[in-house]
PAMI-223526 format. One record per residue (C-alpha): residue in one letter; x, y, z negated. Coordinates in steps of 0.1 Angstrom, whole numbers, plus 5000, padded with zeros to 4 digits. Layout:
aXYZ ...
//
This chain:
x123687203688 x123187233727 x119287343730 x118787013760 x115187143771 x116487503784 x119487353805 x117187133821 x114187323829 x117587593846 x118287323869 x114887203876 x114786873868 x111186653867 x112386513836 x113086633800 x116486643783 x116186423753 x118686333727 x118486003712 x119985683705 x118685423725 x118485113704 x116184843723 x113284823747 x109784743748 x107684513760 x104084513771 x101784433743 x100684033737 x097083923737 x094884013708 x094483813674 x092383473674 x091683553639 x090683913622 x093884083603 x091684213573 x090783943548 x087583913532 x088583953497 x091984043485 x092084033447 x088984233433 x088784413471 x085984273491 x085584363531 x082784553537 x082984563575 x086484503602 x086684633637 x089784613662 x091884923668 x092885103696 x095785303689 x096185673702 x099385643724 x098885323744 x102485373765 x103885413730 x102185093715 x102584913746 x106684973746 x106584873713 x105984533715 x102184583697 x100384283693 x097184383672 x095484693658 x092484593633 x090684863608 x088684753578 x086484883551 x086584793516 x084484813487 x086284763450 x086484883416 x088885143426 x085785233450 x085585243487 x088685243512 x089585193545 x092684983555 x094385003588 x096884753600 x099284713630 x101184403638 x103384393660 x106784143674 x109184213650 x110484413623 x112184723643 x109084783660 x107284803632 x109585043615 x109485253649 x105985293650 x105985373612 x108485673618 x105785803645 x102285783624 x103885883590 x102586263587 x105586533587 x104186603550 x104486243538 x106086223505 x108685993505 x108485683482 x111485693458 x113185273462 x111385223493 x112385313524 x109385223549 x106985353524 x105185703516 x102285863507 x099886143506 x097286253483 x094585963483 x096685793513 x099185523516 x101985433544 x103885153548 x106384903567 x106484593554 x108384293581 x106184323615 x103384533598 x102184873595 x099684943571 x097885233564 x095485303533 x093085603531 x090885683501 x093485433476 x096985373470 x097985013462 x100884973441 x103584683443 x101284383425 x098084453450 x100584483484 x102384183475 x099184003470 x097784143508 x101284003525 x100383633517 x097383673532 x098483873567 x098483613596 x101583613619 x103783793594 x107483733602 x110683943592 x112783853628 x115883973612 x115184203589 x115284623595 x117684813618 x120984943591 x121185223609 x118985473591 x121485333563 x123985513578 x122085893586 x123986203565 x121386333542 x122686713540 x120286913561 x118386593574 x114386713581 x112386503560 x110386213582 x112386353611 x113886013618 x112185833653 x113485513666 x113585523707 x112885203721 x112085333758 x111985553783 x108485693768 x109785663737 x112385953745 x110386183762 x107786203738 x109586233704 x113486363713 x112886693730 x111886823698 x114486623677 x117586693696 x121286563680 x124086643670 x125886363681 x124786273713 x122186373744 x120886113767 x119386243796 x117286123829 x118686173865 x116586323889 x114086113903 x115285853925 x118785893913 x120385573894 x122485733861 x125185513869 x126485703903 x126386053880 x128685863853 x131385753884 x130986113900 x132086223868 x134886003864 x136285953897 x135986393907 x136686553871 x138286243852 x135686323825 x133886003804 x130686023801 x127985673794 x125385493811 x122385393793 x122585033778 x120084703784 x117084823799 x117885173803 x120985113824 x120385333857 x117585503836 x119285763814 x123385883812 x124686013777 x126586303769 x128686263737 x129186613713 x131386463685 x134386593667 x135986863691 x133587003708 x132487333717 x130787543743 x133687583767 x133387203774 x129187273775 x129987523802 x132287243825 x129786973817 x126887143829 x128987303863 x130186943872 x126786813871 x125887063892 x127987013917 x127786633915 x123986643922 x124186833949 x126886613966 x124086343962 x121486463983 x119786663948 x120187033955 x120687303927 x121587623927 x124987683914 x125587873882 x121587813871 x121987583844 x125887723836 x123788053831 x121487843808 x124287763786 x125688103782 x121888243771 x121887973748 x125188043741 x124588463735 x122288423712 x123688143690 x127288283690 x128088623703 x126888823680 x128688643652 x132288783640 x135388613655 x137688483633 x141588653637 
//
């Protein structure tokens, strides 16, 4: 699997080589509730006190379409709990922002895929909501209880198949990060890189879509632009099927040469070089095959 963060930092790039699939964009966040999220009493659970939220990675929430962030307190026979929800425009955001707040250690729930837990601690999806419970774990009866009583709850489709679809041998457990922008990317992919394909950012001031002609029109080579809002943003480098390092080494040369026909100088051979470390120490020193 290419190691994107070493090539790029060789050829000196301001931005971070990512690998992702780009699904969707956000959109700036909409105006806070009228109402409070938390209601006063759910079942035997009464509200001891509410507050709004704001969450840790504004850009992040912000790209993700967040609408509201409210914490509560409860006090119950199971004893006392917080509850913290985020609503946000529609399902796939929701599961996105799930996939970033569940812990790495998150166990997860067997039947349920937006769900998981740790000891004393409860995460879930559920349509446009995340929910997160510290101190008690509802099961089933209690949740489905909560999400009549959740304003603004809408399903807008349903989840994204696509996590459907991921092969489970040697998949990292709560690994899986849904990019839906250009922060999106550059904060979760540089430590998640794929097998399958790298999208990557042009210099600054560069539009993606003149390094995806260059590459056509000099080396006959197909390469992708981004797609919706990430078109001129972001071009993507496909490593399916047969693929190996020799075609690495004439990607990486023919970008080099294409950036510095556009006014973006690099010194030739740096990021080739790049892929040969990377190469040395991931292949060299293994037997070849006769």
């Amino acid at each position: 699997m290419p190691r994107s963060r070493e090539i790029a930092h060789a050829l000196g790039w301001p931005c971070r080589l990512v690998a992702a699939v780009v699904l969707a964009c956000g959109v700036a966040a909409a105006a806070g509730p009228a109402q409070p999220i938390w209601p006063e009493k759910w079942r035997e659970h009464e509200r001891e006190k509410v507050s709004p939220l704001t969450p840790a990675e504004p850009k992040l929430w912000a790209e993700f379409g967040g609408e509201a962030a409210e914490k509560a307190v409860y006090n119950s026979p199971v004893g006392r709990f917080s509850a913290t929800a985020y609503r946000f425009q529609d399902s796939t955001s929701a599961l996105a922002w799930y996939e970033y707040l569940r812990p790495e250690a998150a166990v997860p729930v067997r039947g349920a895929a937006t769900m998981s837990t740790l000891p004393g601690a409860l995460f879930a999806a559920h349509q446009n909501y995340v929910l997160v419970f510290d101190g008690w774990r509802p099961q089933g009866p209690e949740l489905e209880a909560l999400y009549k009583l959740l304003p603004r709850m809408r399903a807008s489709g349903g989840l994204p198949k696509l996590m459907e679809y991921l092969p489970q041998k040697d998949l990292r457990r709560n690994s899986e990060r849904y990019i839906l922008g250009l922060h999106s990317l550059e904060l979760f992919a540089p430590a998640r890189p794929s097998a399958a394909v790298t999208a990557i950012c042009p210099p600054k001031g560069m539009d993606s879509g003149v390094i995806v002609k260059e590459f056509r029109n000099r080396f006959g080579a197909i390469i992708a632009n981004g797609q919706g809002s990430m078109k001129g943003q972001i071009f993507r480098i496909a490593h399916l099927g047969y693929f190996d390092f020799a075609d690495l080494f004439a990607v990486i040369a023919g970008l080099e040469v294409i950036l510095n026909a556009n006014g973006f100088p690099v010194n030739y051979g740096t990021g080739v070089a790049a892929v040969q470390e990377i190469y040395e120490s991931a292949a060299v020193k293994q037997p070849v095959a006769v």
